[in-house]
Structure formats: structure tokens, C-alpha cells
DSSP file (Angstrom, degrees, kcal/mol; ACC not computed):
  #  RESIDUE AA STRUCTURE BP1 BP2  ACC     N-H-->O    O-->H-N    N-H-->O    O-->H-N    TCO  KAPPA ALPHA  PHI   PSI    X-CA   Y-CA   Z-CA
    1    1 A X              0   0    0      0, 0.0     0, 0.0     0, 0.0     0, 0.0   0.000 360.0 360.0 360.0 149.8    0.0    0.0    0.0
    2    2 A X     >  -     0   0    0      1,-0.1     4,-1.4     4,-0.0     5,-0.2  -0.115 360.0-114.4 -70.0 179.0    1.1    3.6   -0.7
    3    3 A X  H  > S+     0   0    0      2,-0.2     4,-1.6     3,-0.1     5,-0.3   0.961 119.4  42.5 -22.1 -72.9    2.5    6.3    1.5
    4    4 A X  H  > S+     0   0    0      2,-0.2     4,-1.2     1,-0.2    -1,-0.1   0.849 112.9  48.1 -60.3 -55.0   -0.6    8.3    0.9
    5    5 A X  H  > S+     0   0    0      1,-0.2     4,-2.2     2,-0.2     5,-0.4   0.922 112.6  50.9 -77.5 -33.5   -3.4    5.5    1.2
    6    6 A X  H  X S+     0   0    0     -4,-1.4     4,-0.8     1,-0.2    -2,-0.2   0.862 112.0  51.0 -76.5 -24.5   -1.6    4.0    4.8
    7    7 A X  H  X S+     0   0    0     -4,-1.6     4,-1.0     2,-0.2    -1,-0.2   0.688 108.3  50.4 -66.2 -39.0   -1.7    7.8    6.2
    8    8 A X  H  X S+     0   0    0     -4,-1.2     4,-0.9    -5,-0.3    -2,-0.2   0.736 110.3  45.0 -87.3 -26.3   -5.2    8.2    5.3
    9    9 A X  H  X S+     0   0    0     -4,-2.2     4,-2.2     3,-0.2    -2,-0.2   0.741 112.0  57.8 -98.5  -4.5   -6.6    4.9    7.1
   10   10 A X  H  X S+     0   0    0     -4,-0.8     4,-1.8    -5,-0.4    -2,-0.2   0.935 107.4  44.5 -66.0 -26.7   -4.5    5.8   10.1
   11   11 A X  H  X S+     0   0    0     -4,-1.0     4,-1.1     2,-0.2    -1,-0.2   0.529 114.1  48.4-106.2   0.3   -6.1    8.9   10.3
   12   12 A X  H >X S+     0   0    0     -4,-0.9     4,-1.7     3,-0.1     3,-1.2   0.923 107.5  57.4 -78.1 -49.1   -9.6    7.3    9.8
   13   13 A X  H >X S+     0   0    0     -4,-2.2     4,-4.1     1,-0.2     3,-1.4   0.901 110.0  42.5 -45.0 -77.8   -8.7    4.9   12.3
   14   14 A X  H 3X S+     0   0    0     -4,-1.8     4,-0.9     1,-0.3    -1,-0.2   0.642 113.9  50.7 -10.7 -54.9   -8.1    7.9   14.7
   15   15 A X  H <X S+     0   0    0     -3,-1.2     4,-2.2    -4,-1.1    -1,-0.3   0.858 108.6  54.6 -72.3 -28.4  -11.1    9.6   13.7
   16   16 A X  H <X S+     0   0    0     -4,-1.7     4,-3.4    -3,-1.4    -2,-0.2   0.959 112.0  43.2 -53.6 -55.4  -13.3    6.3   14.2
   17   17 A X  H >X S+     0   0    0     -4,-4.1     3,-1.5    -5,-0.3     4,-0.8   0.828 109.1  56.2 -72.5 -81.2  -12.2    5.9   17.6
   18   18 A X  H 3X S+     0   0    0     -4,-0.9     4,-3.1     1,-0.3    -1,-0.3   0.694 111.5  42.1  20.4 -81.8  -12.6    9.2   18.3
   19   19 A X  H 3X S+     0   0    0     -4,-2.2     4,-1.0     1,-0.2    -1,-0.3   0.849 105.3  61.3 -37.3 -46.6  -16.3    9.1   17.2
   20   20 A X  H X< S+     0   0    0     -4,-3.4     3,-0.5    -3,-1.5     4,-0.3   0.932 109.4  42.3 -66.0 -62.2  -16.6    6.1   18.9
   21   21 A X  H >X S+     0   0    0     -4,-0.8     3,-1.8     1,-0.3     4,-1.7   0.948 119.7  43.1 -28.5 -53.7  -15.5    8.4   22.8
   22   22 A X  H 3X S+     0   0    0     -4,-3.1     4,-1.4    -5,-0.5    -1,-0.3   0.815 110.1  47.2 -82.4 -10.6  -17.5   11.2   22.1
   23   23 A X  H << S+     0   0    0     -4,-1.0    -1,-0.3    -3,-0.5    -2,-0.2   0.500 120.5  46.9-105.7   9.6  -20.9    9.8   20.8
   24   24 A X  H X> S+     0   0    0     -3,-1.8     3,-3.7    -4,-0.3     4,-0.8   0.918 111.6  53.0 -50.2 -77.4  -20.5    7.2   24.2
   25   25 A X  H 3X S+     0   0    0     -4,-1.7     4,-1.4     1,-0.3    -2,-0.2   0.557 106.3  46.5   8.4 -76.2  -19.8   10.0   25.9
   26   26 A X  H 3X S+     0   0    0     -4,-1.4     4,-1.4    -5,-0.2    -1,-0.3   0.525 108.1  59.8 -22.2 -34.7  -22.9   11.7   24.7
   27   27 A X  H <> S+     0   0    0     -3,-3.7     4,-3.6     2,-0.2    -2,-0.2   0.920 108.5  42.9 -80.1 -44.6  -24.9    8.6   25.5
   28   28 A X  H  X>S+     0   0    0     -4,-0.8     5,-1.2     1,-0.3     4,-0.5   0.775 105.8  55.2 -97.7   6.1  -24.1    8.6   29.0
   29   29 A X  H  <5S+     0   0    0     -4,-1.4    -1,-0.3    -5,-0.3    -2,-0.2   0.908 113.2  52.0 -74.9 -53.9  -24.4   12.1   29.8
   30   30 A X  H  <5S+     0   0    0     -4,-1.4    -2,-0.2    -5,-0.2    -1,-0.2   0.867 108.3  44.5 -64.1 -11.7  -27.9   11.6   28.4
   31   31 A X  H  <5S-     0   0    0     -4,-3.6    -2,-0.2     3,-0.1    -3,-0.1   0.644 104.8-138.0 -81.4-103.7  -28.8    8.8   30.2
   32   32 A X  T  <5 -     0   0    0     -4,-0.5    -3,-0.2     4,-0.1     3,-0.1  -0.148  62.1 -66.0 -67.6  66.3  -27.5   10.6   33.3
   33   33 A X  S   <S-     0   0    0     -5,-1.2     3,-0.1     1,-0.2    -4,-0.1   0.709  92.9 -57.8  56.1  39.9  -26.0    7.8   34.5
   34   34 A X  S    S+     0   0    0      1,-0.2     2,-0.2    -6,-0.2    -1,-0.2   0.982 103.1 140.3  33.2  76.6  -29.7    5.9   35.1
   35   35 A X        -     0   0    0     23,-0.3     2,-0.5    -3,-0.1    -1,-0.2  -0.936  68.6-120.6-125.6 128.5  -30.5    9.0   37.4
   36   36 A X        -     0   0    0     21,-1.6    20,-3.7    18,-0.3     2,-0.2  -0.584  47.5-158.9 -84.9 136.4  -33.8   10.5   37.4
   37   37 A X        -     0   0    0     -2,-0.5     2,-0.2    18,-0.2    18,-0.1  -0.554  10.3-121.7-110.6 170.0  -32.4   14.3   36.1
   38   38 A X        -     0   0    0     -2,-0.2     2,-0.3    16,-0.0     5,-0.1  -0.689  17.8-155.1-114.5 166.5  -34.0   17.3   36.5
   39   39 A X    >   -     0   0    0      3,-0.5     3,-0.6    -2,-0.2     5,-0.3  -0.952  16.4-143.7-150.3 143.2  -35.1   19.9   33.6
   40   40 A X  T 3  S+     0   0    0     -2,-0.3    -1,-0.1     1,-0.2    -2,-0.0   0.875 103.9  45.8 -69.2 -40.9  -35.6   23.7   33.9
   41   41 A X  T 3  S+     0   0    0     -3,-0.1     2,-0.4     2,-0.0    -1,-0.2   0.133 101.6  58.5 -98.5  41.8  -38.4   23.4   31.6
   42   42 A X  S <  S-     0   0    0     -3,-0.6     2,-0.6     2,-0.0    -3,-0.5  -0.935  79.5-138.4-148.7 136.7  -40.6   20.3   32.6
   43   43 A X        -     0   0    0     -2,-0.4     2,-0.1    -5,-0.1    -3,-0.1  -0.937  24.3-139.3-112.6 108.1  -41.8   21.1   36.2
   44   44 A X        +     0   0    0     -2,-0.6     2,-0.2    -5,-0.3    10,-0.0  -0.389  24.9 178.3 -53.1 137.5  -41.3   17.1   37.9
   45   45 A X    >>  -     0   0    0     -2,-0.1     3,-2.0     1,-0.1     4,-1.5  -0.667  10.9-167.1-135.6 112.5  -44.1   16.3   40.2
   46   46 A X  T 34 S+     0   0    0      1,-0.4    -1,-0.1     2,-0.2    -2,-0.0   0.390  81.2  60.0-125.6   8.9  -42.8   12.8   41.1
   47   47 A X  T 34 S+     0   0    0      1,-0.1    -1,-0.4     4,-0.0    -3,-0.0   0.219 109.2  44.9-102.1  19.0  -46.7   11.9   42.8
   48   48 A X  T <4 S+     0   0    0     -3,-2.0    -2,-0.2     0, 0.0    -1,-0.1   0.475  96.9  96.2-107.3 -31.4  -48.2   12.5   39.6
   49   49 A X  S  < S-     0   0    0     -4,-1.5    -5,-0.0     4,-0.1    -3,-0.0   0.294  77.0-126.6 -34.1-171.7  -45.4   10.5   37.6
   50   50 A X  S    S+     0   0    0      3,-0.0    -1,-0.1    15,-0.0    18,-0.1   0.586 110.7  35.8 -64.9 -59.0  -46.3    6.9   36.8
   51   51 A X  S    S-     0   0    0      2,-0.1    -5,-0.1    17,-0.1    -4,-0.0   0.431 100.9-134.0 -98.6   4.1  -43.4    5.4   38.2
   52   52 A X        +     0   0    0      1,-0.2     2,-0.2    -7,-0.1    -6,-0.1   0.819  46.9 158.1  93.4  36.9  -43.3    7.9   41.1
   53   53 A X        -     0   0    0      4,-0.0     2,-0.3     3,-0.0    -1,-0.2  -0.645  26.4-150.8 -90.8 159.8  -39.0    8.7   40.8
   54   54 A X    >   -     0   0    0     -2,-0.2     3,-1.4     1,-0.1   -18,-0.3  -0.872  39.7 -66.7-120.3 154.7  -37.7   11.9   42.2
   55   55 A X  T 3  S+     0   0    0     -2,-0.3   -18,-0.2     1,-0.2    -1,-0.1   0.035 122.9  16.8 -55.9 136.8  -34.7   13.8   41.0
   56   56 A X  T 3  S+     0   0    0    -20,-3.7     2,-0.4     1,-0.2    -1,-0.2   0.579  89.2 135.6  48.9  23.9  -31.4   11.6   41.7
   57   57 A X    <   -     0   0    0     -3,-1.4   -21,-1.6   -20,-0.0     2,-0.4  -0.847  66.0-113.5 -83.2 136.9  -33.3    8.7   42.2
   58   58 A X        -     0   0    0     -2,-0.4     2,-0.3   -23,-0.2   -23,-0.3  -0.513  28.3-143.3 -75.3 125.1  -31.7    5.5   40.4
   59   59 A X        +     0   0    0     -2,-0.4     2,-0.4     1,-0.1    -1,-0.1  -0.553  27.0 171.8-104.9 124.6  -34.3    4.5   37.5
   60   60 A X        -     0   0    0     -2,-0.3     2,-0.6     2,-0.0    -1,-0.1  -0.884  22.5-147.2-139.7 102.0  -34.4    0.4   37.3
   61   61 A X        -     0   0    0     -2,-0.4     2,-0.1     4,-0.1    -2,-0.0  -0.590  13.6-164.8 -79.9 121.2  -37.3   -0.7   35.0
   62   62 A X    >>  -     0   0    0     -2,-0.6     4,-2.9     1,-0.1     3,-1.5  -0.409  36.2-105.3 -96.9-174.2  -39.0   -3.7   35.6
   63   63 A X  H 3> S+     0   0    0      2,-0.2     4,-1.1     1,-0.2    -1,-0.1   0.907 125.4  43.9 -57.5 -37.4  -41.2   -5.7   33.6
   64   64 A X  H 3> S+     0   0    0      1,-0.2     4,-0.8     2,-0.2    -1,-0.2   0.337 103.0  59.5 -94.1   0.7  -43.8   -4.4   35.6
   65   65 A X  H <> S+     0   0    0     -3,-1.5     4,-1.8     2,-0.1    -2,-0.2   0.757 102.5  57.0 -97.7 -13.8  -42.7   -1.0   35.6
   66   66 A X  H  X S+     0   0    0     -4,-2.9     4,-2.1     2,-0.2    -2,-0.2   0.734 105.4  58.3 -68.0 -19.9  -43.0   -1.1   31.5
   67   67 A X  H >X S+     0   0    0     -4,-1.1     3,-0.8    -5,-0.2     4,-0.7   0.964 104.5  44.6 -31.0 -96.8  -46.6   -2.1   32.2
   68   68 A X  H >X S+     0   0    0     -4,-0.8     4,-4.6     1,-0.3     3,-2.8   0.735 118.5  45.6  -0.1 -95.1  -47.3    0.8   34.1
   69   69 A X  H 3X S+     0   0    0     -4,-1.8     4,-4.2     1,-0.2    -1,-0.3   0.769 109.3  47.8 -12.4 -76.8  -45.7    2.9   31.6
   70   70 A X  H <X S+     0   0    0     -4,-2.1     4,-1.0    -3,-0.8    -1,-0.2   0.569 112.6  52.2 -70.5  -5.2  -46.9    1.7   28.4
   71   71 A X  H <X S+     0   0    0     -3,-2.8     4,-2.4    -4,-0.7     5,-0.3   0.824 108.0  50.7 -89.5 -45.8  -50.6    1.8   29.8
   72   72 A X  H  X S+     0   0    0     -4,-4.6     4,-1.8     1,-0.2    -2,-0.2   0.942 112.8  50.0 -51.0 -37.8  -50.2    5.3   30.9
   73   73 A X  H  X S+     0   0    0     -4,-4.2     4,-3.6    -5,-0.4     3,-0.5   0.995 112.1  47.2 -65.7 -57.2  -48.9    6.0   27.1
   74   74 A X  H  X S+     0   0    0     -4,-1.0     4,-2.9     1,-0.2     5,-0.3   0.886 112.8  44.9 -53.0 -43.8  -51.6    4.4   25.6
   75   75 A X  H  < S+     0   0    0     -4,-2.4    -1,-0.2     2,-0.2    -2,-0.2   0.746 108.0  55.0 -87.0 -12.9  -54.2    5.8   27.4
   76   76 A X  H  X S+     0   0    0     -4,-1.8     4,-1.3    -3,-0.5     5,-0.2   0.842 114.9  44.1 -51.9 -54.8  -53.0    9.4   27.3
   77   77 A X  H >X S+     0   0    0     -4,-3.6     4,-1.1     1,-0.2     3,-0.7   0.999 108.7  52.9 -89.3 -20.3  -52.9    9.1   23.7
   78   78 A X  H 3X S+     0   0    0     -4,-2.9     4,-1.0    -5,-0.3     3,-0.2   0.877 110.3  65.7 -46.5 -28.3  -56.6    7.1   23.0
   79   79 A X  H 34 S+     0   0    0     -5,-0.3    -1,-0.2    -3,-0.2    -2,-0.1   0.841 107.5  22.2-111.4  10.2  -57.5    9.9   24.9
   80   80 A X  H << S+     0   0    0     -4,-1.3    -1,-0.2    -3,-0.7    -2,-0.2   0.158 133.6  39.2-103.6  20.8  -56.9   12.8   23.1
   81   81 A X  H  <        0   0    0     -4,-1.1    -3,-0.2    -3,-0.2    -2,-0.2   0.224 360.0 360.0-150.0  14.3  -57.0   11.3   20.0
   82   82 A X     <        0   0    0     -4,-1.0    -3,-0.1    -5,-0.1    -4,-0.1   0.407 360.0 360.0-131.1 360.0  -59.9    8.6   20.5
């Protein structure tokens, strides 16, 4: 292989791994480390919630909390929309 072409997949390689940090990186700042996180603009009320977590509580879904969940989604939207 040339000069040219082995200089150019080293420095894909480099950018791959690279990519690879920052869009992990990215993931687990958005998960916030499975921590319920707070937002300025969504006002929590965590006895209104479904699954009832308050800010910096650790969020562990069980089968039976995806119940929960995915009936509350369904029936929020059947009911604007049924």
C-alpha cells in the first residue's frame, strides 16, 4: 500500500475511535447515569409520575414497571386522540 493510502486509514482509524468516545460520551451524559435528572423546563411532580422517581433517584425498569408505563402511554394518547 502507498504512503498516501496508509496515512489516510491511520487517520480514519483515529477519527473512528474518536467518534466512537464522544458519541459514548454523549450517550451517558444523556442517560445521566440511570438518574432520574431534572429539567428547567418540565416542572417534575414525582406523585403525579407513573413510576413515582424523584430527582437523583436511580431509575431500574422492571417488567412491571413497563406495564405501568406503556398503559399510561396508551391511554394518554386514546384519549386525546380517540
Amino acid at each position: 500500500m502507498s504512503e498516501s493510502l496508509e496515512t489516510l486509514k491511520t487517520e480514519l482509524e483515529r477519527y473512528g475511535e474518536a467518534s466512537d468516545a464522544a458519541t459514548n460520551e454523549r450517550a451517558r451524559a444523556m442517560m445521566n447515569n440511570n438518574r432520574m435528572g431534572t429539567d428547567k423546563t418540565i416542572k417534575l411532580d414525582p406523585a403525579k409520575s407513573v413510576l413515582k422517581y424523584r430527582v437523583g433517584e436511580e431509575i431500574k425498569l422492571k417488567e412491571a414497571d413497563f406495564m405501568l408505563l406503556s398503559s399510561a402511554f396508551f391511554a394518554e394518547i386514546a384519549s386525546k386522540y380517540l
